[in-house]
C-alpha positions in Angstrom: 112.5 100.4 90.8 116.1 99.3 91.1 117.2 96.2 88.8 115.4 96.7 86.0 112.7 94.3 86.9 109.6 96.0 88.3 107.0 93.5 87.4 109.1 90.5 88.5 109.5 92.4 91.9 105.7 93.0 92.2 104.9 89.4 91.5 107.0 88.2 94.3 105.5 90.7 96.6 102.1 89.6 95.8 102.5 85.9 95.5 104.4 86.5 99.9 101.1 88.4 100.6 99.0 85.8 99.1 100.9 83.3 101.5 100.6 84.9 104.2 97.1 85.3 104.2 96.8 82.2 103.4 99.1 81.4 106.5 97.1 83.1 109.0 93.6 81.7 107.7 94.6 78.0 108.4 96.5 79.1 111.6 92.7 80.8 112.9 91.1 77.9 111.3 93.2 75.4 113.4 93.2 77.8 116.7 90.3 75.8 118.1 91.9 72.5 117.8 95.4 72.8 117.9 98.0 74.4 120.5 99.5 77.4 119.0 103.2 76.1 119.5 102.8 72.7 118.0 101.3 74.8 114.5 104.4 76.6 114.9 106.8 73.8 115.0 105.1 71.8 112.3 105.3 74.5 110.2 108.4 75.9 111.3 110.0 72.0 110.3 108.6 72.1 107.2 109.7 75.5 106.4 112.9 74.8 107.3 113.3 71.8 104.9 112.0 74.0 102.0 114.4 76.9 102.9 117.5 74.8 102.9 116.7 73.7 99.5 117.4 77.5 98.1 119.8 78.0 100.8 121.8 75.0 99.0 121.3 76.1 95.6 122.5 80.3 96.4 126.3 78.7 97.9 125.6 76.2 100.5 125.5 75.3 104.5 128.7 77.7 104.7 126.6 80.6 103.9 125.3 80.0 107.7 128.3 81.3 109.0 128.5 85.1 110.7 130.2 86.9 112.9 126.9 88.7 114.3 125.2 85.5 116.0 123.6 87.2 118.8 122.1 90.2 116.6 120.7 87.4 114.7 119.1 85.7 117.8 118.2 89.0 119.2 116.4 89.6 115.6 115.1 85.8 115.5 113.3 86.2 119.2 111.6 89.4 118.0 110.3 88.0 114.9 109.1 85.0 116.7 107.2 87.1 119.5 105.6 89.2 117.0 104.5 86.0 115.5 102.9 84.3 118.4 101.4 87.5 119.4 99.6 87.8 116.4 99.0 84.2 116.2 97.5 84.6 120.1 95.8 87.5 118.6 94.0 85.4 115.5 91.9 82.9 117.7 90.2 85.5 119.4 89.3 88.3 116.9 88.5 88.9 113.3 91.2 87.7 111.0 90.6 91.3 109.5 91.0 93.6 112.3 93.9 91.7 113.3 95.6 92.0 109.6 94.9 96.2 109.8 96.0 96.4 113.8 99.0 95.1 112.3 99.8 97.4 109.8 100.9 100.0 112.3 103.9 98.3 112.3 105.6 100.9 109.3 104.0 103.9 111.4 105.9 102.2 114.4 109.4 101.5 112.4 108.7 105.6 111.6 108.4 106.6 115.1 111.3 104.6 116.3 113.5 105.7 113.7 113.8 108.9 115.6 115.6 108.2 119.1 117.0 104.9 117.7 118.5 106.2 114.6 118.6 109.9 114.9 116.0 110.7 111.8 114.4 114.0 111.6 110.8 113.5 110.9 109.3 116.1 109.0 105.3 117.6 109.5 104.1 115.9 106.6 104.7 112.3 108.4 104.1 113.8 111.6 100.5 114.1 110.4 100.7 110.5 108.9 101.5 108.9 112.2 98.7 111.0 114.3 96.1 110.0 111.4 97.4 106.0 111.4 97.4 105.7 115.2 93.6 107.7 115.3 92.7 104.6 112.8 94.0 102.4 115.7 91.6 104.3 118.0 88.8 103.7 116.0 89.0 100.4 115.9 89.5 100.0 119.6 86.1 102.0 120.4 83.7 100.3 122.2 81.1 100.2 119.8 82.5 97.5 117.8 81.1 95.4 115.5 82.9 92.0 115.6 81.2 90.2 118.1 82.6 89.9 121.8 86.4 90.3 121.3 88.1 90.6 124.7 89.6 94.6 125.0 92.6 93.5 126.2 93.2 91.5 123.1 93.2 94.1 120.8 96.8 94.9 121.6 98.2 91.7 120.7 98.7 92.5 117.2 99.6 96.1 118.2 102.1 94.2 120.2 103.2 92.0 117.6 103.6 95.0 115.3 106.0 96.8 118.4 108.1 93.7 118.3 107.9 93.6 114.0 109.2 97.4 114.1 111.6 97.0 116.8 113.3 94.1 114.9 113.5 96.4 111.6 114.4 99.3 113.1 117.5 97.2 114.5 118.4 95.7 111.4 118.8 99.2 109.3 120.8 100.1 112.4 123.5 97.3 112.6 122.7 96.1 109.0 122.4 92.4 107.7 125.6 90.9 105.8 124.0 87.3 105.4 122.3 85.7 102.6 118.3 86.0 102.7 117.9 82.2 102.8 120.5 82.1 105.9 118.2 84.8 107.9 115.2 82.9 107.1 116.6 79.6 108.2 117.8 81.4 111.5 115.0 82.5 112.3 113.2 79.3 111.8 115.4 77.6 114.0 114.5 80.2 116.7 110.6 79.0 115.3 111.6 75.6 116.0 113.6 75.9 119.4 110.9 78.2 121.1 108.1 75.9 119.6 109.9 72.7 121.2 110.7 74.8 124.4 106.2 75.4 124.7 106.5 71.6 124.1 108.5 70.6 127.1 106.8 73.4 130.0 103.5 72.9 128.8 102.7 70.5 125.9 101.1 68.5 128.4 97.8 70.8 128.6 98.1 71.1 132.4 97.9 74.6 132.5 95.0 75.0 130.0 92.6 74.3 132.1 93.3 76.9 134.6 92.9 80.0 132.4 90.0 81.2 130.5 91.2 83.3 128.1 90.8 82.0 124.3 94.0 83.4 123.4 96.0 81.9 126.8 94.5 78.9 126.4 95.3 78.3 122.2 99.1 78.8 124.0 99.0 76.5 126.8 96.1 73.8 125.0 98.0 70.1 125.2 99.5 68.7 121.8 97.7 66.3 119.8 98.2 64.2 116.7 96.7 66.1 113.9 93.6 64.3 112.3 93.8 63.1 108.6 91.9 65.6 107.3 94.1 68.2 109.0 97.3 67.3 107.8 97.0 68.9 104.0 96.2 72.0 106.5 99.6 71.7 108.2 101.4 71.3 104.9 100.3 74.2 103.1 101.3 76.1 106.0 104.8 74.6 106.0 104.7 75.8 102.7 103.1 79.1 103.0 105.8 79.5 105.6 108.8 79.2 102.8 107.0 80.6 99.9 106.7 83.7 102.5 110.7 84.1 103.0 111.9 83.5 99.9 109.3 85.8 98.0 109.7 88.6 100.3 114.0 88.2 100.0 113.3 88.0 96.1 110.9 91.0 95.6 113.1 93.4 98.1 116.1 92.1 96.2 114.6 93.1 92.6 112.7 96.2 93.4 113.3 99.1 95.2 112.4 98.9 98.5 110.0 101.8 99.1 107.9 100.6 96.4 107.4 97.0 96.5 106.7 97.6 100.3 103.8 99.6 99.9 102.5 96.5 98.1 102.4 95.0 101.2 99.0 96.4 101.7 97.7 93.7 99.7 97.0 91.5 102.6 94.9 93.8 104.0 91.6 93.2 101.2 93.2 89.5 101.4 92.3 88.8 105.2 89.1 90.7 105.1 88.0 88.2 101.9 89.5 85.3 103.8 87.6 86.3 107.0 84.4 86.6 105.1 84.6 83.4 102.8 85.4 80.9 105.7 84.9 82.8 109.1 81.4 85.1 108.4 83.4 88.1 109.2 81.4 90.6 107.5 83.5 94.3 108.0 81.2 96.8 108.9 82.3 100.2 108.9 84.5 100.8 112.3 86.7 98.3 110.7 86.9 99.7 106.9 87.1 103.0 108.8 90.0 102.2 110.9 91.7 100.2 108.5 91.5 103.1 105.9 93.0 105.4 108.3 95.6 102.8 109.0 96.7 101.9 105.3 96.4 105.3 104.4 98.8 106.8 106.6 100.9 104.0 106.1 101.3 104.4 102.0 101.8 108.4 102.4 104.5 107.5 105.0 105.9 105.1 102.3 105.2 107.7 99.4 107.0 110.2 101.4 109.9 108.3 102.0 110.6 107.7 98.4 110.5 111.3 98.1 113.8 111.5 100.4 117.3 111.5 98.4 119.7 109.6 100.0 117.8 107.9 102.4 117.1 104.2 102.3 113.0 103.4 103.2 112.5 102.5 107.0 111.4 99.0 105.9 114.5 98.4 104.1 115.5 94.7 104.4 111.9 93.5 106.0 111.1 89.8 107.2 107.6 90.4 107.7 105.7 87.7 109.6 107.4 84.6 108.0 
């Protein structure tokens, strides 16, 4: 790793993971209860706040300033529809097989890299990407063992990861001259303005009741005032949401890149233990199949990457799901 500080780097990978699937257990846990855009936005305001603090503290409000504003919203939007995909995704499947559907967002960022950046991809990844997207397969087979999961649905996180990949692939393309803390309270903002926007066309619940899919319906439900014993809920995902940014900016800014990403994978074992613990989400074996097919191809596409001189990894400069 670059910088001298491998263990500092892998800390701060692990402790963003650990957020994150922290993150997306209260956001399931809440799905039945809450409309997805009002989680959003209360945890997109708290975020914000904590954000701002480092963003002070690294040179101030001026570091806000860029000459790039509309590849920043352009890069905000996609973040945010990856998010609420995968959030849509959450109330209506396994927090596990969501998590590993996912993860074929670096097999993605691989596959776009070659019209949208010009990269030769060599047989060895080739293979990777055939064996990752066969994972995908397996865990879309009709035999499944997670209870009645609409089909349909199980494209929302391969959605989400589309969007995730597109938004990387366009940031190693036209690169990222702002501070980490800037980008993250950009892309809040967009959290906040497309939350409020939900708010105003349908906060009132009126279109709720005329659809009657789960995930549809945790987008359109009206908001509510959160109950008391909710509300330490909502803060730790505030939290979660800041911890995510800044961990992620600190570990990618320590370590080298290819490395610490493949650390990433670290959420997987951390949403199938979440989804057991609170949900009952026992993972039978078309889901530890698939996800082994998918986290395996992903950490030899990662492994092979490191292996190529003079060539920055294809997650370079990653937001994740913040």
């Amino acid at each position: 790793m670059s910088g001298g500080t491998p263990t500092r780097a892998i800390v701060m990978i692990l402790l963003a993971m650990g957020a994150i699937s922290i993150n997306d257990m209260l956001i399931k846990q809440l799905s039945g209860a809450y409309p997805l855009h009002q989680m959003v936005f209360i945890r997109s305001v708290i975020g914000v706040i904590f954000t701002s603090v480092i963003l002070w503290r690294e040179g101030g409000f001026a570091l806000l300033r860029t000459d790039q504003p509309g590849l920043h919203l352009v890069r905000a939007l996609l973040i945010v529809t990856a998010n609420m995909t995968y959030f849509a995704a959450l109330a209506v499947m396994p927090l596990g097989v969501a998590t590993a559907l996912f993860f074929v967002a670096p097999l993605l960022i691989t596959l776009l890299a070659i019209p949208v950046l010009g990269e030769r991809v060599g047989p060895h990844r080739l293979v990777a990407l055939v064996v990752g997207f066969a994972g995908v397969g397996v865990m879309m087979l009709p035999a499944t063992d997670w209870g009645e999961v609409p089909r349909g649905a199980l494209f929302l996180p391969i959605a989400a990861a589309a969007c995730y990949a597109g938004m990387q692939v366009m940031t190693r393309k036209l690169g990222a001259k702002s501070a980490a803390s800037a980008m993250a309270i950009y892309i809040q903002g967009a959290f906040i303005l497309v939350s409020t926007g939900f708010w105003l066309a349908v906060g009132d619940g009126r279109l709720a009741g005329q659809v009657e899919n789960e995930s549809l319906v945790f987008l359109l439900r009206a908001w509510i005032r959160p109950d008391t014993s909710d509300l330490w809920k909502f803060a730790v995902l505030g939290l979660a949401s800041g911890i995510v940014g800044y961990c992620l900016s600190q570990a990618y800014r320590l370590g080298d890149a290819a490395t610490v990403s493949s650390y990433e994978y670290a959420a997987l074992p951390l949403a199938i233990f979440w989804g057991w613990v609170i949900f009952g989400e026992r993972p039978g074996w078309v889901m530890l199949l698939g996800t082994a097919l998918i986290a395996g191809a992903g950490l030899y596409v990662f492994a092979r990457e490191r292996r190529r001189p003079g060539v920055g990894p294809a997650t370079e400069r990653p937001i994740r799901r913040v």
